[in-house]
Jmol script that loads the backbone (N, CA, C; Angstrom):
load data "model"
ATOM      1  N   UNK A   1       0.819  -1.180   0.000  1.00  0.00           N
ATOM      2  CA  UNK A   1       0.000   0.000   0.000  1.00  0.00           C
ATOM      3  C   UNK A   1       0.866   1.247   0.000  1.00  0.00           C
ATOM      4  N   UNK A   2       1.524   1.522   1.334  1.00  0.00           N
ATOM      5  CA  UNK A   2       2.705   2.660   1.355  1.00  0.00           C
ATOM      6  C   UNK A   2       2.443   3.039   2.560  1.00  0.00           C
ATOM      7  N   UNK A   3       3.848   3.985   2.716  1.00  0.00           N
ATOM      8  CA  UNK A   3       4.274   4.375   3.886  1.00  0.00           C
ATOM      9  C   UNK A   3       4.526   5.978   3.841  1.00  0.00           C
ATOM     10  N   UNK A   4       4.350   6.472   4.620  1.00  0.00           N
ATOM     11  CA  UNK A   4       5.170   7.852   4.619  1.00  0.00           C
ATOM     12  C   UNK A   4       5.355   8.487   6.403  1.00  0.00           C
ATOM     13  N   UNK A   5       6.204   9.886   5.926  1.00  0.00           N
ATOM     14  CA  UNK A   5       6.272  10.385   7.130  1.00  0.00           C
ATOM     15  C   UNK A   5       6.161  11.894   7.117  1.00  0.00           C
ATOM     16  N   UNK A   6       6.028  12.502   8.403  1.00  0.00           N
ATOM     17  CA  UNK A   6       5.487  13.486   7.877  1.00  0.00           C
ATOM     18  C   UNK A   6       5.959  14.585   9.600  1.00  0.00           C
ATOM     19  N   UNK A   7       6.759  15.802   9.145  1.00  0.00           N
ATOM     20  CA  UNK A   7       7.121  16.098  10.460  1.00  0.00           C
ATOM     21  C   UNK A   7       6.410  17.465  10.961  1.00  0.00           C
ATOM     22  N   UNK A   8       6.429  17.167  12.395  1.00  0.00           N
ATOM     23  CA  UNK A   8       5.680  18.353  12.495  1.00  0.00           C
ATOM     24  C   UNK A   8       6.596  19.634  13.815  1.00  0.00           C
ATOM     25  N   UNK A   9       5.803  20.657  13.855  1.00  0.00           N
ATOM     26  CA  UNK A   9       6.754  21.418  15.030  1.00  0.00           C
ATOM     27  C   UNK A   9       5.804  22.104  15.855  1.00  0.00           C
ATOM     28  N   UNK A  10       5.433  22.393  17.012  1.00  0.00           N
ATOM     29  CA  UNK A  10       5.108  22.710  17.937  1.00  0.00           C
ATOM     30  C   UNK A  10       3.665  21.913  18.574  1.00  0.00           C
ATOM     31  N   UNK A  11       4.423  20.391  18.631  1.00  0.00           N
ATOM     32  CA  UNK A  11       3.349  19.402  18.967  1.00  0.00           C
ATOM     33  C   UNK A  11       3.438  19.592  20.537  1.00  0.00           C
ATOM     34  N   UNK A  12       2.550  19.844  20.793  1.00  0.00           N
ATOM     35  CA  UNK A  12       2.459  20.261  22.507  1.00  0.00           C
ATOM     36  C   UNK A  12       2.318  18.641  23.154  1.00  0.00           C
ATOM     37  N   UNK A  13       1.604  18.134  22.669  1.00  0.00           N
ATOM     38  CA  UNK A  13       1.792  16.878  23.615  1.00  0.00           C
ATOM     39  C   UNK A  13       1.414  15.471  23.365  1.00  0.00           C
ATOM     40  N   UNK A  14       1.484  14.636  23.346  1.00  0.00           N
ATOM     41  CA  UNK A  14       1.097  13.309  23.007  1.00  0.00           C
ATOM     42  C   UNK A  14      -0.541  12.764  21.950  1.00  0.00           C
ATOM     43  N   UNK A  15      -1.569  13.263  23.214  1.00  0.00           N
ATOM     44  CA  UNK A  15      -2.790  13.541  22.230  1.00  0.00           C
ATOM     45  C   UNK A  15      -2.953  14.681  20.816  1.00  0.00           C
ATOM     46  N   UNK A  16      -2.258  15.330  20.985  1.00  0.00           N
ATOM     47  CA  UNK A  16      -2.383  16.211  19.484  1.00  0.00           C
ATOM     48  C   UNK A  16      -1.268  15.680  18.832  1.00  0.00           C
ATOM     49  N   UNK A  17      -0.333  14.814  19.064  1.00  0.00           N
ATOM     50  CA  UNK A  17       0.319  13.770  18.310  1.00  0.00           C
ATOM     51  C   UNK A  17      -0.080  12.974  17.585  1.00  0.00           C
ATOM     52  N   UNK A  18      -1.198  12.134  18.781  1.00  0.00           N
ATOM     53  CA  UNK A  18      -2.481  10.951  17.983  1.00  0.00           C
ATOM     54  C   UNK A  18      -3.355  11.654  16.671  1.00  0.00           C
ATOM     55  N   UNK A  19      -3.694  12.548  17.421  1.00  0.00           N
ATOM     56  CA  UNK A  19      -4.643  13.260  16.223  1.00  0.00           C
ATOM     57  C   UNK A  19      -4.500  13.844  15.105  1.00  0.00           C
ATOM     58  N   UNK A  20      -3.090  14.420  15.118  1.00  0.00           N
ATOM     59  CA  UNK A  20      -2.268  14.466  13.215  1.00  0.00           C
ATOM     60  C   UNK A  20      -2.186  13.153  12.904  1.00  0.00           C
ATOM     61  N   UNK A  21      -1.655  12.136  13.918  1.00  0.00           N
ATOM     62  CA  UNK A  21      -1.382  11.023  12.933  1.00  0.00           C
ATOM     63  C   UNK A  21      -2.894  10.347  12.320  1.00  0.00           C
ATOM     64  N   UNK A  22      -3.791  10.716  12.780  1.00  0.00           N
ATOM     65  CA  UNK A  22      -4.576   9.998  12.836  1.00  0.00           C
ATOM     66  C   UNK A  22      -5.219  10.708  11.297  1.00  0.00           C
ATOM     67  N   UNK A  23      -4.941  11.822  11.577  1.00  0.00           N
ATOM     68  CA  UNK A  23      -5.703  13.114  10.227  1.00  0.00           C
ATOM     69  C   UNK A  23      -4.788  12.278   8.921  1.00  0.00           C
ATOM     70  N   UNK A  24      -3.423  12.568   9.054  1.00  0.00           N
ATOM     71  CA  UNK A  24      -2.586  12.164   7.971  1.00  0.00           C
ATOM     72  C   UNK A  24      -2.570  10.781   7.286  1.00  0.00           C
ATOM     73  N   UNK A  25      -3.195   9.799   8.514  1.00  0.00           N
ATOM     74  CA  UNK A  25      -3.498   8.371   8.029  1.00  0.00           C
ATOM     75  C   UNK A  25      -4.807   8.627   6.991  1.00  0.00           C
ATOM     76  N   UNK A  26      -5.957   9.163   7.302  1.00  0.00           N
ATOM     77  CA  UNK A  26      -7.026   9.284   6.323  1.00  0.00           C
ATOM     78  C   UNK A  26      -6.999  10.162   5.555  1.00  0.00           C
ATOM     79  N   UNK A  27      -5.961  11.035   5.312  1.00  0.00           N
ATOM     80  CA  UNK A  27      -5.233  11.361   4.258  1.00  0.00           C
ATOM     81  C   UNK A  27      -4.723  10.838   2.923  1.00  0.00           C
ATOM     82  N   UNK A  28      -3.736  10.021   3.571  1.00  0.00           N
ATOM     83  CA  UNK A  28      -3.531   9.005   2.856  1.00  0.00           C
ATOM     84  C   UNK A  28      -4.555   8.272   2.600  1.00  0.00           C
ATOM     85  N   UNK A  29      -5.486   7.879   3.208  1.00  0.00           N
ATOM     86  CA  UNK A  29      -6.576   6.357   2.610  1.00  0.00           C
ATOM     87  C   UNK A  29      -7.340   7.343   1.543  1.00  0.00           C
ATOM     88  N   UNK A  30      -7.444   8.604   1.618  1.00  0.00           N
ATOM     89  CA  UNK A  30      -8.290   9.422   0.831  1.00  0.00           C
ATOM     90  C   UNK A  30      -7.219   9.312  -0.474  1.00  0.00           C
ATOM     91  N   UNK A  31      -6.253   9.692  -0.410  1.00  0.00           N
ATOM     92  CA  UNK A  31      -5.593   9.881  -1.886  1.00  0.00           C
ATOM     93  C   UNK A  31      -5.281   8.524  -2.292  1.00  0.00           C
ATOM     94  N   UNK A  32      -5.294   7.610  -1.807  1.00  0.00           N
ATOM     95  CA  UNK A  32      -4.838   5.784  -2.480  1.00  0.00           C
ATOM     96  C   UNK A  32      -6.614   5.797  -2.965  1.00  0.00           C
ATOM     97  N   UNK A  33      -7.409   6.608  -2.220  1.00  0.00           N
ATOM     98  CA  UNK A  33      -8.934   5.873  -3.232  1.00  0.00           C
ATOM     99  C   UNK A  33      -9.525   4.643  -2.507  1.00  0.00           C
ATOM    100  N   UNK A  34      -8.879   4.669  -1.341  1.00  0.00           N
ATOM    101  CA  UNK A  34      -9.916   3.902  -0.662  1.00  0.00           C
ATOM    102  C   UNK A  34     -11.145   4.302  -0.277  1.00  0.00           C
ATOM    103  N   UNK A  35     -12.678   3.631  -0.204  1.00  0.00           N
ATOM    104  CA  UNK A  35     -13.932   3.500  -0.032  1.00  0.00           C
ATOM    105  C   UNK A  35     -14.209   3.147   1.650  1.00  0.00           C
ATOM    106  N   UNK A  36     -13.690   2.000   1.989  1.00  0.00           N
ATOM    107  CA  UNK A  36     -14.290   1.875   3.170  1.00  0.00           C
ATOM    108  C   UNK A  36     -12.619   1.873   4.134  1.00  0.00           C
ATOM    109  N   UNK A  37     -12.763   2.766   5.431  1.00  0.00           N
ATOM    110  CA  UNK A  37     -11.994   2.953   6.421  1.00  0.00           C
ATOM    111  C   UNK A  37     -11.851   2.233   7.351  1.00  0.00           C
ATOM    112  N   UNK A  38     -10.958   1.704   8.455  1.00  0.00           N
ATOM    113  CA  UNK A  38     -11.392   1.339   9.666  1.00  0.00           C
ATOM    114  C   UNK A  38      -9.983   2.027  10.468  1.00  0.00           C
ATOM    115  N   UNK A  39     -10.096   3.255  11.288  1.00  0.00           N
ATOM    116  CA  UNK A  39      -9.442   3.715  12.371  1.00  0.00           C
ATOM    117  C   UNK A  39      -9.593   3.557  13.515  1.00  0.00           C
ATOM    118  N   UNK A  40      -8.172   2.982  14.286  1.00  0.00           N
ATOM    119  CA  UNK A  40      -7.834   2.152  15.287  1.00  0.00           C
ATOM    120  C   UNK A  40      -6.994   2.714  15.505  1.00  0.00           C
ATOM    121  N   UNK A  41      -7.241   3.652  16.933  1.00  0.00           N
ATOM    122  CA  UNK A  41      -6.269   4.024  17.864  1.00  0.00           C
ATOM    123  C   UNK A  41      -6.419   3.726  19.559  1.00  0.00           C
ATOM    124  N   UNK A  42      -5.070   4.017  20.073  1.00  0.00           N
ATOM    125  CA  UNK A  42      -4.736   3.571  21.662  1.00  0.00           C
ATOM    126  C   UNK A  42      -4.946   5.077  22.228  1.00  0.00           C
ATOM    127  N   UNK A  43      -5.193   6.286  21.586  1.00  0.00           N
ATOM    128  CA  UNK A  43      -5.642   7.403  22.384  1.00  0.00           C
ATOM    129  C   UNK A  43      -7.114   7.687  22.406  1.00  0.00           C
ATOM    130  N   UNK A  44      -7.508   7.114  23.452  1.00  0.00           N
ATOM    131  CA  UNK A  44      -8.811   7.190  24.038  1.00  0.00           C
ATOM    132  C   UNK A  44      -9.775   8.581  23.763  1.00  0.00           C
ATOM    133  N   UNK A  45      -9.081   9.679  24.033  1.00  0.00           N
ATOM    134  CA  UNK A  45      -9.192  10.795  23.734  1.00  0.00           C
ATOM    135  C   UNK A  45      -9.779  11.255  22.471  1.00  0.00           C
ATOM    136  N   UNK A  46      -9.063  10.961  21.806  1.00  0.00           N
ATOM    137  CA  UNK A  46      -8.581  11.323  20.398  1.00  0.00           C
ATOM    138  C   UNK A  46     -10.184  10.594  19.554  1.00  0.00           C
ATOM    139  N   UNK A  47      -9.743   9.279  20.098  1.00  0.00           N
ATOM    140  CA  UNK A  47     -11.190   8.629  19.787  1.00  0.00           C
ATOM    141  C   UNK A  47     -12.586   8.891  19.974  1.00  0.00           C
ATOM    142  N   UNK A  48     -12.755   9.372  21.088  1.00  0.00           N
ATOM    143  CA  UNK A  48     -14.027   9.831  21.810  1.00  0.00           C
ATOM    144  C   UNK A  48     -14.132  11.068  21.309  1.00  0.00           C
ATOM    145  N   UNK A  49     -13.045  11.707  20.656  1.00  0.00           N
ATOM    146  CA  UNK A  49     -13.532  13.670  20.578  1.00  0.00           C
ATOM    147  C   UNK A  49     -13.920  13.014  18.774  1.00  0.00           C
ATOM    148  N   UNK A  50     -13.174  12.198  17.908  1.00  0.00           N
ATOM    149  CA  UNK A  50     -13.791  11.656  17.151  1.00  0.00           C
ATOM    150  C   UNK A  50     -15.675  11.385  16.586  1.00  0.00           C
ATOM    151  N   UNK A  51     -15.825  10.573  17.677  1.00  0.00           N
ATOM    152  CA  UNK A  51     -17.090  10.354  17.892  1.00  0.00           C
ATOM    153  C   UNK A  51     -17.881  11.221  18.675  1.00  0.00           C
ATOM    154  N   UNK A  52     -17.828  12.055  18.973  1.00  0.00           N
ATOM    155  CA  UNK A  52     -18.319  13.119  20.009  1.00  0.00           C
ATOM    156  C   UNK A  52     -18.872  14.252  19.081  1.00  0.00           C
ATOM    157  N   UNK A  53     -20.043  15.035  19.014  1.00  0.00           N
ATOM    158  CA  UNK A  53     -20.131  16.387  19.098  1.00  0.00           C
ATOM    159  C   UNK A  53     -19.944  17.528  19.698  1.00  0.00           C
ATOM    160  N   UNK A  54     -19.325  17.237  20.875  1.00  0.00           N
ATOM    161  CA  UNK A  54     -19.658  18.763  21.585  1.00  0.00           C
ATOM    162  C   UNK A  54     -17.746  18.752  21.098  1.00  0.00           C
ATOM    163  N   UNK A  55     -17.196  19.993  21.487  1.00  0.00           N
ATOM    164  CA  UNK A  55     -15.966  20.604  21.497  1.00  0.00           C
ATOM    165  C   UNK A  55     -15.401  20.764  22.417  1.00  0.00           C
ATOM    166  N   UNK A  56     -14.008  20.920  22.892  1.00  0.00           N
ATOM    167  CA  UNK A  56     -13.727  20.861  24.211  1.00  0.00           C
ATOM    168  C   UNK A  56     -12.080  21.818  24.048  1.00  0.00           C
ATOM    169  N   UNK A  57     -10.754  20.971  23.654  1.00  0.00           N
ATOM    170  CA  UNK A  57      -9.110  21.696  23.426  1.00  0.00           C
ATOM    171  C   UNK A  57      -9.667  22.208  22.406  1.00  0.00           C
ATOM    172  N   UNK A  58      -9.440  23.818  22.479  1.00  0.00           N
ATOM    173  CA  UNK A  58      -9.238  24.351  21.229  1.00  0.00           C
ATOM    174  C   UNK A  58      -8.223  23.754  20.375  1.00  0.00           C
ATOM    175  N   UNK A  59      -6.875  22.958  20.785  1.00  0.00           N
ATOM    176  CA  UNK A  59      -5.633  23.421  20.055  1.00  0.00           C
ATOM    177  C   UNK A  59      -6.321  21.838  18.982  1.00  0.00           C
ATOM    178  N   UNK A  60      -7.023  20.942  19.804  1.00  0.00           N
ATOM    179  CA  UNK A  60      -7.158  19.416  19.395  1.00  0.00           C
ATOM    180  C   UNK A  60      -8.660  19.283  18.448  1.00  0.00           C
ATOM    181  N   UNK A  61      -9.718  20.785  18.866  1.00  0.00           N
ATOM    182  CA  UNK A  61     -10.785  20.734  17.992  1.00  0.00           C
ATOM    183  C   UNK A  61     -10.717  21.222  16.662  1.00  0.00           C
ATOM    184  N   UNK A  62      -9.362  21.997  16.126  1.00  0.00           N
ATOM    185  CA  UNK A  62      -9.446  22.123  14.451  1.00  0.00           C
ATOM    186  C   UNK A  62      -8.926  20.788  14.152  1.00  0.00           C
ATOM    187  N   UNK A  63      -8.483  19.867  14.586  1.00  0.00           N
ATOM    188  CA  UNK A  63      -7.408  18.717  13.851  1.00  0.00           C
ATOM    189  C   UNK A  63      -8.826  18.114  13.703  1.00  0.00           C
ATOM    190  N   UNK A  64      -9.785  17.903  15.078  1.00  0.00           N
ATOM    191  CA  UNK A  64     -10.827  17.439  15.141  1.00  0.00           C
ATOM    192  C   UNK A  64     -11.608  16.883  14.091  1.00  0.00           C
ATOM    193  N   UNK A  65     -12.097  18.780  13.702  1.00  0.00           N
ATOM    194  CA  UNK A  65     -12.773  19.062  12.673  1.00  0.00           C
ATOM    195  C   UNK A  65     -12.449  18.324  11.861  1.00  0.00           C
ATOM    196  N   UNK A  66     -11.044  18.906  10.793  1.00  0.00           N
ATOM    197  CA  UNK A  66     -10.595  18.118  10.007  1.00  0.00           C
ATOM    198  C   UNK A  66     -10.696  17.052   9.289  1.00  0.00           C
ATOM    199  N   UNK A  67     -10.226  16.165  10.622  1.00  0.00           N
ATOM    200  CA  UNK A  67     -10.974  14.332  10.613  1.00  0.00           C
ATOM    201  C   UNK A  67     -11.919  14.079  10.396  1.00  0.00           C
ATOM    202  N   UNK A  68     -13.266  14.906  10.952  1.00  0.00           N
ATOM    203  CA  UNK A  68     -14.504  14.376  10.851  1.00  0.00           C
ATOM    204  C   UNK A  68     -14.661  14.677   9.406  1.00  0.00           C
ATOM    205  N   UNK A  69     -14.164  16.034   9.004  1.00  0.00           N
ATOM    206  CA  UNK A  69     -14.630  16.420   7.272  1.00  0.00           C
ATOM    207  C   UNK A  69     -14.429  15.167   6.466  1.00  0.00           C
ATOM    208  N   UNK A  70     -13.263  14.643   6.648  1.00  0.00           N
ATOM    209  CA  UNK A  70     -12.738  13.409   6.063  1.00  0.00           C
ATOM    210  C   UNK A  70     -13.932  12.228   5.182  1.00  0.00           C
ATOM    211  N   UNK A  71     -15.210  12.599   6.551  1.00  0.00           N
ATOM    212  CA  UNK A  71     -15.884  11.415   6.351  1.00  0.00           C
ATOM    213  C   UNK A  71     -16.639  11.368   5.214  1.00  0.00           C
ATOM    214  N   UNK A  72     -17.071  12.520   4.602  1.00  0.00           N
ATOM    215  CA  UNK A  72     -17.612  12.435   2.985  1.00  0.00           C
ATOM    216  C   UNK A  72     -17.023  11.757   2.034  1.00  0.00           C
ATOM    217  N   UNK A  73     -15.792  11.694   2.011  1.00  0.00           N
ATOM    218  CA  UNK A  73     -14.789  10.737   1.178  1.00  0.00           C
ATOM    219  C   UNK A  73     -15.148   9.717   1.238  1.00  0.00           C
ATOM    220  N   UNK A  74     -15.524   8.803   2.175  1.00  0.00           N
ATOM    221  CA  UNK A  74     -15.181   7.081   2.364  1.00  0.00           C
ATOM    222  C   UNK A  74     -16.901   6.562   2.106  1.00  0.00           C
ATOM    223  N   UNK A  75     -17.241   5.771   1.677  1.00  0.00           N
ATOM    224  CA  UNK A  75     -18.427   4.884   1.509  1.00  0.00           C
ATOM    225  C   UNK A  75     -18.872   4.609   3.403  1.00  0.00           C
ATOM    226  N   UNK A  76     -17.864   3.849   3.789  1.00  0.00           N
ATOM    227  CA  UNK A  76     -17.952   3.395   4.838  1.00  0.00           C
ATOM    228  C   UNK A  76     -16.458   3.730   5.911  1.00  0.00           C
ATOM    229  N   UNK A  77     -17.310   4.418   7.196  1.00  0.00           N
ATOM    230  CA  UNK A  77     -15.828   4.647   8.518  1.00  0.00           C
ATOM    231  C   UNK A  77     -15.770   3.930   9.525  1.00  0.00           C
ATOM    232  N   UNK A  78     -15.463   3.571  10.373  1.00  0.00           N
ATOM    233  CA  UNK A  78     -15.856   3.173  11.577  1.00  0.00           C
ATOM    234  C   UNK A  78     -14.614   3.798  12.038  1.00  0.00           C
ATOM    235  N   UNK A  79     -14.698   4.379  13.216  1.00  0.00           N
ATOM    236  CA  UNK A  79     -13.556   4.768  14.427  1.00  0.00           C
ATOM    237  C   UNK A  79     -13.751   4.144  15.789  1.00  0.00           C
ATOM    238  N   UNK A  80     -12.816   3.310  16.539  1.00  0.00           N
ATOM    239  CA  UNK A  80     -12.484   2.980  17.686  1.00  0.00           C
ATOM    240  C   UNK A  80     -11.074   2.754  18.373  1.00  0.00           C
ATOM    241  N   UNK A  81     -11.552   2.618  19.553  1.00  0.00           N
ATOM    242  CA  UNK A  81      -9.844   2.505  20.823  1.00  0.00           C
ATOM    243  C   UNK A  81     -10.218   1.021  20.799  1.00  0.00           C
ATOM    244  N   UNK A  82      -8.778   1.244  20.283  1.00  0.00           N
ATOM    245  CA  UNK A  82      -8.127  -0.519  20.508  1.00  0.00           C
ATOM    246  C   UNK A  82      -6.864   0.291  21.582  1.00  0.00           C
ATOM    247  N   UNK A  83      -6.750  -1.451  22.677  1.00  0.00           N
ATOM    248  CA  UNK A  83      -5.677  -1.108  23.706  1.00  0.00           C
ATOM    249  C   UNK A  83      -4.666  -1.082  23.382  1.00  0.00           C
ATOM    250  N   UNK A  84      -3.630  -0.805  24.177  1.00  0.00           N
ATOM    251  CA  UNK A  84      -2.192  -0.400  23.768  1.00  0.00           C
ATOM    252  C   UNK A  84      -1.324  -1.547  22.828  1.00  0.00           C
ATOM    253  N   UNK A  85      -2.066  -2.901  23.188  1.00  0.00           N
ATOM    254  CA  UNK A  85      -1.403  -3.804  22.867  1.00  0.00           C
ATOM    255  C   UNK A  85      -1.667  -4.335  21.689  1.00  0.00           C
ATOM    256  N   UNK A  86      -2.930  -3.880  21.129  1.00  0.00           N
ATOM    257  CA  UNK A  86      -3.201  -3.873  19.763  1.00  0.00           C
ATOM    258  C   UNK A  86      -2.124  -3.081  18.970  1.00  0.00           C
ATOM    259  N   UNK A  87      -1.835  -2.295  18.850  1.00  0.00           N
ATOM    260  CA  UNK A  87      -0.340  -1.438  18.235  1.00  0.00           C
ATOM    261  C   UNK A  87       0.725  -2.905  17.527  1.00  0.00           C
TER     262      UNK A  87
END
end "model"
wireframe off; spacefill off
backbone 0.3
color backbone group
């Protein structure tokens, strides 16, 4: 499929870590032309503001946004927390 990387600078902290990677992964599934998604992450957070409507970190609700826009692209999404050991 492929790989990439992608750097960033003034990542304040771990959860707004999850949540670029998480933007840049359906990024990628958007430009390869994939239809149906399945995102699987170990930040709980990240996941729940995912699935969530209300708003909460400013710095974590534009990446938020973002992600959710994503979802017009794909036929089919599903988002969930898998545990650490899923990784």
């Amino acid at each position: 499929m492929g790989s990439g990387i992608t750097l960033h600078s003034n990542v304040l902290d771990a959860v707004l870590a999850e949540a670029l990677a998480c933007y840049q992964g359906l990024l990628f599934a958007k430009e390869m032309g994939f239809t149906k998604v399945e995102v699987e992450g170990d930040a709980r957070v990240v996941i729940e503001k995912i699935n969530q409507e209300e708003n909460g970190r400013a710095d974590l609700d534009s990446i938020i946004a973002n992600i959710k826009a994503f979802e017009r692209f794909f036929h089919q999404i599903s988002v969930k927390h898998v545990r650490r050991e899923a990784n």
